[in-house]
C-alpha positions as CSV (number, residue, x, y, z in Angstrom):
1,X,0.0,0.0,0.0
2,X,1.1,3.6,-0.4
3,X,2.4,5.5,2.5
4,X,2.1,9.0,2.3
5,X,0.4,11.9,3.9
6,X,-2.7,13.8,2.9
7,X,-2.2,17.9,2.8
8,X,-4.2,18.7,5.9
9,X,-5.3,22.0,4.7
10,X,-6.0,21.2,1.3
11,X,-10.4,20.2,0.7
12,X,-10.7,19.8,-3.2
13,X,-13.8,18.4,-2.4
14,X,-15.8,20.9,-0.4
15,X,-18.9,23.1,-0.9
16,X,-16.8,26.7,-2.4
17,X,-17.8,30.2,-3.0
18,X,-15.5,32.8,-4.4
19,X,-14.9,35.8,-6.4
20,X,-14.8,35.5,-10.2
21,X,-11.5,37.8,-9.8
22,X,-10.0,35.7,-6.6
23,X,-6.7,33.8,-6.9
24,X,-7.3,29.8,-7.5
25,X,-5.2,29.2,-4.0
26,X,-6.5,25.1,-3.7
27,X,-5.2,24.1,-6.8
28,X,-1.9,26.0,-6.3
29,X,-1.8,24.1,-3.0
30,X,-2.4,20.6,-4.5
31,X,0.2,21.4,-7.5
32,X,2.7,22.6,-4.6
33,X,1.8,19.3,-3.1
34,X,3.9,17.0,-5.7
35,X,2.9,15.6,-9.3
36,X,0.6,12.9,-7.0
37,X,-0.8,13.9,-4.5
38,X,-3.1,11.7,-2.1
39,X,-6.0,13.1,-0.6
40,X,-9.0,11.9,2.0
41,X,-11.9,11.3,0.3
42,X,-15.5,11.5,1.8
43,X,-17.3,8.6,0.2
44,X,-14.5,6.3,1.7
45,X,-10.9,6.1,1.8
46,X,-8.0,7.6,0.1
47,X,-7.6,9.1,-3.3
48,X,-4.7,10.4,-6.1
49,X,-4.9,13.5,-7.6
50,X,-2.0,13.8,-11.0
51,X,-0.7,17.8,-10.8
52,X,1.9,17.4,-13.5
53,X,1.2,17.5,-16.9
54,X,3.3,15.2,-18.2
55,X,2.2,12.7,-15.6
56,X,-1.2,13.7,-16.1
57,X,-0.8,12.7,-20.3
58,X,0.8,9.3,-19.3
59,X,-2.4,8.6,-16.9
60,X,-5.1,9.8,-19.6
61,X,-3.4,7.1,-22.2
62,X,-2.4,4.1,-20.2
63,X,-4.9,1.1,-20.6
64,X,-3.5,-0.1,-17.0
65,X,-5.6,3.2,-16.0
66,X,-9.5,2.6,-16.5
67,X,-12.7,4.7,-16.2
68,X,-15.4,1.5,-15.4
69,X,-16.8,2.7,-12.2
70,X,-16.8,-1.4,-11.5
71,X,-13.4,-1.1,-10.6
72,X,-14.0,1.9,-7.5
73,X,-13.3,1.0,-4.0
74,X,-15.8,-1.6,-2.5
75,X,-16.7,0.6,0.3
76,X,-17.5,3.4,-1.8
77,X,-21.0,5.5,-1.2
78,X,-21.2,5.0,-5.0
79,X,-23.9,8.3,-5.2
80,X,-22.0,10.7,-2.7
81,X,-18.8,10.0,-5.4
82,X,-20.9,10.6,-8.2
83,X,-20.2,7.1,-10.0
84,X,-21.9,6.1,-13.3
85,X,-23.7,3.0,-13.5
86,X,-20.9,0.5,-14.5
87,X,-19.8,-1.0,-18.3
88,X,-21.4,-3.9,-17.9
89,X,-25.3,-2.0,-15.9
90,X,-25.1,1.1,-19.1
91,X,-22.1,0.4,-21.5
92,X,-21.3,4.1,-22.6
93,X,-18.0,6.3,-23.8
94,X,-17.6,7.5,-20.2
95,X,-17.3,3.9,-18.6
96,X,-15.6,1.4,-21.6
97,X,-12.6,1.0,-22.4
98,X,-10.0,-0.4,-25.3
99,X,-11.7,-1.9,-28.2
100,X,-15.4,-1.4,-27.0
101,X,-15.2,2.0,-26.6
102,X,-13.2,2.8,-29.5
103,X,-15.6,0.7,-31.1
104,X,-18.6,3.1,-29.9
105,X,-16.5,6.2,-30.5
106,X,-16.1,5.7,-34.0
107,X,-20.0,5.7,-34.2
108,X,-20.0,9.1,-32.1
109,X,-17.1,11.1,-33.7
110,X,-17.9,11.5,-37.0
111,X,-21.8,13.3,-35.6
112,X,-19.3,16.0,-34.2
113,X,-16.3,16.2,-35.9
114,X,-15.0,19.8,-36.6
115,X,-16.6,19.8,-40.7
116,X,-20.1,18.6,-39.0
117,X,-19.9,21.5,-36.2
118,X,-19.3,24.0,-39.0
119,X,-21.7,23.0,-41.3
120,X,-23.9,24.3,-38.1
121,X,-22.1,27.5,-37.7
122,X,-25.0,29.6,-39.0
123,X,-28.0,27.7,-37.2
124,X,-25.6,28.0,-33.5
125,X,-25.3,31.6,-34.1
126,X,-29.1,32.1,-34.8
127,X,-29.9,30.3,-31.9
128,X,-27.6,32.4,-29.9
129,X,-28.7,36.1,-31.5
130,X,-32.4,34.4,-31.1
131,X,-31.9,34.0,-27.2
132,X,-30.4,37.2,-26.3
133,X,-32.5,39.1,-28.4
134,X,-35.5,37.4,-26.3
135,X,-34.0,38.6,-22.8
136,X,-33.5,42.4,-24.2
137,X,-37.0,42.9,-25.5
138,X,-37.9,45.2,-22.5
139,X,-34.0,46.9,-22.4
140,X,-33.8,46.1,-18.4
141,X,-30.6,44.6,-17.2
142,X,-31.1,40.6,-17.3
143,X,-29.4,38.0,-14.9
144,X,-28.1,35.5,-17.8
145,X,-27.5,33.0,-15.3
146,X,-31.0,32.8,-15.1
147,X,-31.8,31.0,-18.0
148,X,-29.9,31.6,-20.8
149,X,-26.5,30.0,-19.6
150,X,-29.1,26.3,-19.5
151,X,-31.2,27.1,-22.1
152,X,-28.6,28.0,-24.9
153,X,-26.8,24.7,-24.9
154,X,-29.7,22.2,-24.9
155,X,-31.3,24.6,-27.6
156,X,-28.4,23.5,-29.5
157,X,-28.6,20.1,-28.7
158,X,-31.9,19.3,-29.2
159,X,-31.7,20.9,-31.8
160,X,-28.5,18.9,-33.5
161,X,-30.4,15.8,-32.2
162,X,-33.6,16.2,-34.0
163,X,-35.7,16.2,-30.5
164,X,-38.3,19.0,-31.4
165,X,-37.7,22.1,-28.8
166,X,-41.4,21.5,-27.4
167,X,-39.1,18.9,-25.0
168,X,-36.7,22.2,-23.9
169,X,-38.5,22.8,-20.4
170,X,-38.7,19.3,-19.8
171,X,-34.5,19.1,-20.6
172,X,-34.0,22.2,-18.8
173,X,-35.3,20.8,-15.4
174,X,-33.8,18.0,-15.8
175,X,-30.3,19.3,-16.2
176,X,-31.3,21.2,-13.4
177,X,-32.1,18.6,-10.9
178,X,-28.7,16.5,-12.4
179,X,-26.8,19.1,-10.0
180,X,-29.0,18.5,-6.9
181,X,-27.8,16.8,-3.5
182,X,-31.3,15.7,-2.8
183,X,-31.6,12.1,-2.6
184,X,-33.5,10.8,-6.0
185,X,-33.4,14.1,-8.2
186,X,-30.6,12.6,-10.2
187,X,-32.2,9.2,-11.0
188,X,-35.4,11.3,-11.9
189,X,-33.0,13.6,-14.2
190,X,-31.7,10.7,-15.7
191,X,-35.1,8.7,-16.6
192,X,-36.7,12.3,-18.0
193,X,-33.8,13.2,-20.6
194,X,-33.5,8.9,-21.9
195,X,-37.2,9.4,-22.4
196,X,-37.1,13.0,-23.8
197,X,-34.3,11.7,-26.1
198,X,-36.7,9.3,-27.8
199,X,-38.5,12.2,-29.5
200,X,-35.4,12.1,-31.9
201,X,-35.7,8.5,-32.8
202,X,-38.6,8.4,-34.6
203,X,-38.5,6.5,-38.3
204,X,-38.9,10.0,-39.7
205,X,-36.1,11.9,-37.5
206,X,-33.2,13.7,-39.0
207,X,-31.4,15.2,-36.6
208,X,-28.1,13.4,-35.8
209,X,-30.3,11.1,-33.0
210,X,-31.4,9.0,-35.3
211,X,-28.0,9.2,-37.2
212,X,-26.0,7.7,-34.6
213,X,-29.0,4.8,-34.0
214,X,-28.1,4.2,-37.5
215,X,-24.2,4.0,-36.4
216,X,-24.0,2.0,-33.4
217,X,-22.8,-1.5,-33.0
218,X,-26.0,-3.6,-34.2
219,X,-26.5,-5.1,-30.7
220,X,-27.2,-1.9,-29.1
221,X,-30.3,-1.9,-27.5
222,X,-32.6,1.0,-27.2
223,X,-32.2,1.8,-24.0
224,X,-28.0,2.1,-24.6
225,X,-28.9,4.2,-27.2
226,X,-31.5,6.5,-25.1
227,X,-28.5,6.7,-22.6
228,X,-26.0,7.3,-25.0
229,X,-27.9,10.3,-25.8
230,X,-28.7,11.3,-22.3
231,X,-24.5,11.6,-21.8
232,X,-24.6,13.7,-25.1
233,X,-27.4,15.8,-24.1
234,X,-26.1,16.4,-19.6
235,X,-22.8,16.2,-20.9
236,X,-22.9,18.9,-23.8
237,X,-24.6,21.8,-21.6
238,X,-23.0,21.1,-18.8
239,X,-19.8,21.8,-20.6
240,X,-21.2,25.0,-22.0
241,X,-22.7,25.7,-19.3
242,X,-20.5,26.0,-16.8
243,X,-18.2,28.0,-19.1
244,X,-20.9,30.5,-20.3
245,X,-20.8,32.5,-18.0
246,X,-17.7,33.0,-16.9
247,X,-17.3,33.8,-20.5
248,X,-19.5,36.4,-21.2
249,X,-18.3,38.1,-17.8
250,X,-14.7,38.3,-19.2
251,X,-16.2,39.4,-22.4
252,X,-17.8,42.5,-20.8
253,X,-15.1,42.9,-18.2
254,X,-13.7,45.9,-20.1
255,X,-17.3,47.9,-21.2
256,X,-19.0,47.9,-24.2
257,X,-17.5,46.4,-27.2
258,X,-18.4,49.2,-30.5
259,X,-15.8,48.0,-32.3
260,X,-16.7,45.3,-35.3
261,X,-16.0,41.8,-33.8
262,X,-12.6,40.2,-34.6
263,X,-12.5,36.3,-35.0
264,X,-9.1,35.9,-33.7
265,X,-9.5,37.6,-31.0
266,X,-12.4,36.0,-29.9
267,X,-10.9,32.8,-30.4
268,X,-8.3,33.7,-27.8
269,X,-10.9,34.7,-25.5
270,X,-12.7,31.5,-25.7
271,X,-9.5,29.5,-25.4
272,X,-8.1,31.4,-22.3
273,X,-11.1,31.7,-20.4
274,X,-11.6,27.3,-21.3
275,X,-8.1,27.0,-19.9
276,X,-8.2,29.3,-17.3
277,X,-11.8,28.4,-15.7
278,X,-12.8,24.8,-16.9
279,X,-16.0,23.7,-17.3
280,X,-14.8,20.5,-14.9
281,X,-11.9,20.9,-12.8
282,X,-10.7,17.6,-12.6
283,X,-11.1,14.6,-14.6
284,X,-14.0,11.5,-14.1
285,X,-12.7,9.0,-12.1
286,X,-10.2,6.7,-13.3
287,X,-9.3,3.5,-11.7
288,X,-5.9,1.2,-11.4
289,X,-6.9,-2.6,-13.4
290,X,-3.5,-3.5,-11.5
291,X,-1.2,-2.7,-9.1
292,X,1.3,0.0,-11.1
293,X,4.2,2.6,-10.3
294,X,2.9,6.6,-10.6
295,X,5.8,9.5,-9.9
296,X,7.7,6.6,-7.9
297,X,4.7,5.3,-5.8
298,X,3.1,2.1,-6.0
299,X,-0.7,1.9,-6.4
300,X,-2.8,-1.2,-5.8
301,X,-5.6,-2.3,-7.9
302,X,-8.3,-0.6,-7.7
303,X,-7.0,2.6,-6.9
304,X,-9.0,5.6,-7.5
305,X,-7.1,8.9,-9.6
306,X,-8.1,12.1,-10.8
307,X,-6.3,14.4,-13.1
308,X,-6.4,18.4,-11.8
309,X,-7.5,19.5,-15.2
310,X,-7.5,23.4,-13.7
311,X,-4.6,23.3,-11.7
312,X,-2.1,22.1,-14.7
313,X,-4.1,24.7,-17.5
314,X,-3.0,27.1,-14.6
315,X,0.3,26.4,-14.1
316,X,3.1,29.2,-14.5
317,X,5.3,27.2,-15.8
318,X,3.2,25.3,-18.0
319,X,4.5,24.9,-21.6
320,X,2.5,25.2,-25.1
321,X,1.3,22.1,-24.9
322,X,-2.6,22.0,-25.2
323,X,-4.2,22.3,-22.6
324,X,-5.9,19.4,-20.8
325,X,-9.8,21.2,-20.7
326,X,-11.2,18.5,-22.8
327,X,-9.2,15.8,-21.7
328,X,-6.2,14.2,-23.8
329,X,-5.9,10.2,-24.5
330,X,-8.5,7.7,-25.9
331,X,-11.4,9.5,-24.1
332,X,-10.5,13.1,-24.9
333,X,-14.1,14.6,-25.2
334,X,-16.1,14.6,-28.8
335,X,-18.1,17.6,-28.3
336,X,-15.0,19.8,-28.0
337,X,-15.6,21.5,-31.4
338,X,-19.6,21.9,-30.6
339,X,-18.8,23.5,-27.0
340,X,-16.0,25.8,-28.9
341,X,-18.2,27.2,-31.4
342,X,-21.6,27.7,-29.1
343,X,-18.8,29.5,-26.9
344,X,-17.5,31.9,-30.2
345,X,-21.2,32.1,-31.5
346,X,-22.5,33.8,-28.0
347,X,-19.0,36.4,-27.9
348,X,-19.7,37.2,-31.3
349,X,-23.5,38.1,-31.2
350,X,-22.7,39.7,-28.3
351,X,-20.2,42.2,-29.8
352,X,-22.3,42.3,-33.0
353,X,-25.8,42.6,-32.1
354,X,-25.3,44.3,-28.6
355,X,-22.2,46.5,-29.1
356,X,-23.5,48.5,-26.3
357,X,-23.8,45.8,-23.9
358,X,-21.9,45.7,-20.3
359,X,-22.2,44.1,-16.8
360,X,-24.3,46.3,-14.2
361,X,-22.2,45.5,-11.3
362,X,-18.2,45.4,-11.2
363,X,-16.3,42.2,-12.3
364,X,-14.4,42.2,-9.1
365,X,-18.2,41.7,-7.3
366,X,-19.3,38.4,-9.4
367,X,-19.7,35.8,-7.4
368,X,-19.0,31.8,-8.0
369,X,-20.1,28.9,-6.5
370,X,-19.3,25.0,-6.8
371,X,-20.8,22.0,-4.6
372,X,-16.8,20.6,-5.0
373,X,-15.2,17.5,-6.1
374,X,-16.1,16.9,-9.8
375,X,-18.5,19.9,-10.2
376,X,-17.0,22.8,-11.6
377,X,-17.9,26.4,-10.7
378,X,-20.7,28.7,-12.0
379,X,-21.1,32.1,-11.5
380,X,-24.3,32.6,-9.1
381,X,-25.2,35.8,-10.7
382,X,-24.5,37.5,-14.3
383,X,-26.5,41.1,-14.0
384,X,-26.1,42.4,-17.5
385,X,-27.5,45.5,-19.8
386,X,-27.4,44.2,-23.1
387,X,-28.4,47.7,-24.4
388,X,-26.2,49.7,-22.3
């Protein structure tokens, strides 16, 4: 067994609340910590956290290192971690491994590759102008955190999917209750977007719902492929989510924008603000298949790791190597180029369409909350005057 001792002052998995503008002093702490560092865990036991980047890269690629939540520590309270159902309970491209999931990759990546997302370029940036033009109809400031950050992603989705936007409330709630500490919300979540995501199976659908039914391995059955599209739906606006609006804060940080809108630059803006506040902090859990050597430590089987996905982006002496916001390895995330572009569409609509728009309260006084561990941060407020 390892022998090492857990940072004492150091929570990674506690309840936080913070300025927008505040130094990131836990994950400076864990980096300062070592490349591995071992931390208590509240749903039982001892855990590793990977702070080097390098380290982190060998972790995300070795097949010794797997994400079946099978493998998690028998005494784990399997809901307080967050845990998926297992491979074998809902085979899916967050808990296979090796051939099967590549397997069931290759009938995911090409629905989302970066020629698909562009082909959608227009539609994203109509749904974005469409959504903010809705909150400025009366010219009062708007909170966009109430709303629009959840409702601009799974407009997207659904619809990319083919799921008529009748089904948005219904999505909407449930994404809500996904992030809810009260006991059976997240089952309930679960069961309302599988069934909402059979709206977009129907021998008529378009949308790229029926498109991956049509792609899967032929034993699939249809609940998999409801559940595959339940982690394609939660997975996709929480990403964009989460980011939004932190995004659109940095955006306005500065005033109004009356100055034409400049890809590049926005492109930098989405790419430093991705790297600099990631939509998940950490990676899913990972587990050891073996007993194997990390940064000169052995782990047993079974062992559970996480990868500090924030703390390495935000390392000072970090390289240009890309960053590690969408993961890196076999399982580095599909919907990287969708989450991208719904990020460049809202900047860009923004500066466009509402040249004149800026935050009503200072940046320094935005507020951000997380419920720790996996979860990353979202502002709890985002008072904006999108007409000055």
């Amino acid at each position: 067994m390892p022998n090492a001792a857990c940072p004492e002052e150091i929570d990674p998995f506690a309840a936080t609340a913070h300025g927008l503008s505040e130094p990131d002093l836990m994950h400076a702490a864990l980096r300062a910590a070592g490349p591995l560092v071992p931390m208590n865990f509240p749903a039982g036991g001892q855990v590793w956290i990977v702070t080097d980047a390098h380290l982190a890269r060998e972790v995300l690629a070795d097949p010794r290192i797997a994400k079946d939540p099978a493998l998690a520590p028998p005494g784990w309270d399997r809901q307080r971690a967050g845990l998926e159902p297992t491979a074998a309970e809902q085979p899916c491209l967050t808990t296979l491994d090796g051939p099967e999931h590549a397997t069931l990759r290759r009938a995911h990546a090409p629905l989302l590759n970066a020629k698909r997302i562009r082909e959608q370029s227009d539609r994203i940036h109509a749904i974005a102008r469409h959504l903010l033009a809705e909150r400025a109809t009366d010219r009062a400031p708007v909170d966009l955190m109430a709303g629009f950050t959840t409702s601009y992603p799974l407009t997207v989705l659904l619809d990319l999917l083919g799921i008529p936007l009748d089904h948005l409330d219904r999505a909407v709630g449930a994404c809500t209750r996904m992030l809810s500490n009260k006991p059976g919300d997240q089952g309930r979540a679960i069961a309302a977007l599988t069934e909402l995501a059979a709206a977009g199976l129907h021998d008529d659908s378009q949308g790229l719902a029926a498109e991956l039914r049509d792609r899967v391995p032929a034993d699939t059955t249809n609940d998999q492929l409801r559940y595959h599209l339940f982690t394609l739906i939660f997975a996709g606006q929480l990403t964009t989510d989460a980011a939004l609006g932190t995004l659109i804060a940095h955006t306005l940080a500065g005033g109004p924008h009356r100055t034409p809108a400049d890809a590049d630059n926005i492109d930098e803006l989405v790419r430093d603000t991705l790297r600099t506040h990631p939509p998940a902090p950490f990676t899913l859990w990972r587990f050891t298949t073996t007993e194997i050597e990390l940064a000169g430590i052995r782990l047993p089987a079974r062992t559970p790791i996480l990868v500090d996905i924030q703390g390495i982006n935000a390392n000072p002496t970090r390289t240009l190597a890309p960053d590690l916001t969408f993961g890196a390895g076999p399982h580095y995330c599909i919907g990287a180029h969708l989450a991208h572009l719904e990020l460049r569409a809202v900047v860009t609509v923004l500066r466009t369409d509402f040249p004149h728009a800026r935050l009503t309260v200072p940046f320094t006084e935005l507020q951000q909350t997380s419920i720790g561990g996996l979860q990353g941060s979202r502002l709890t407020t985002l008072p904006v005057a999108l007409h000055g």
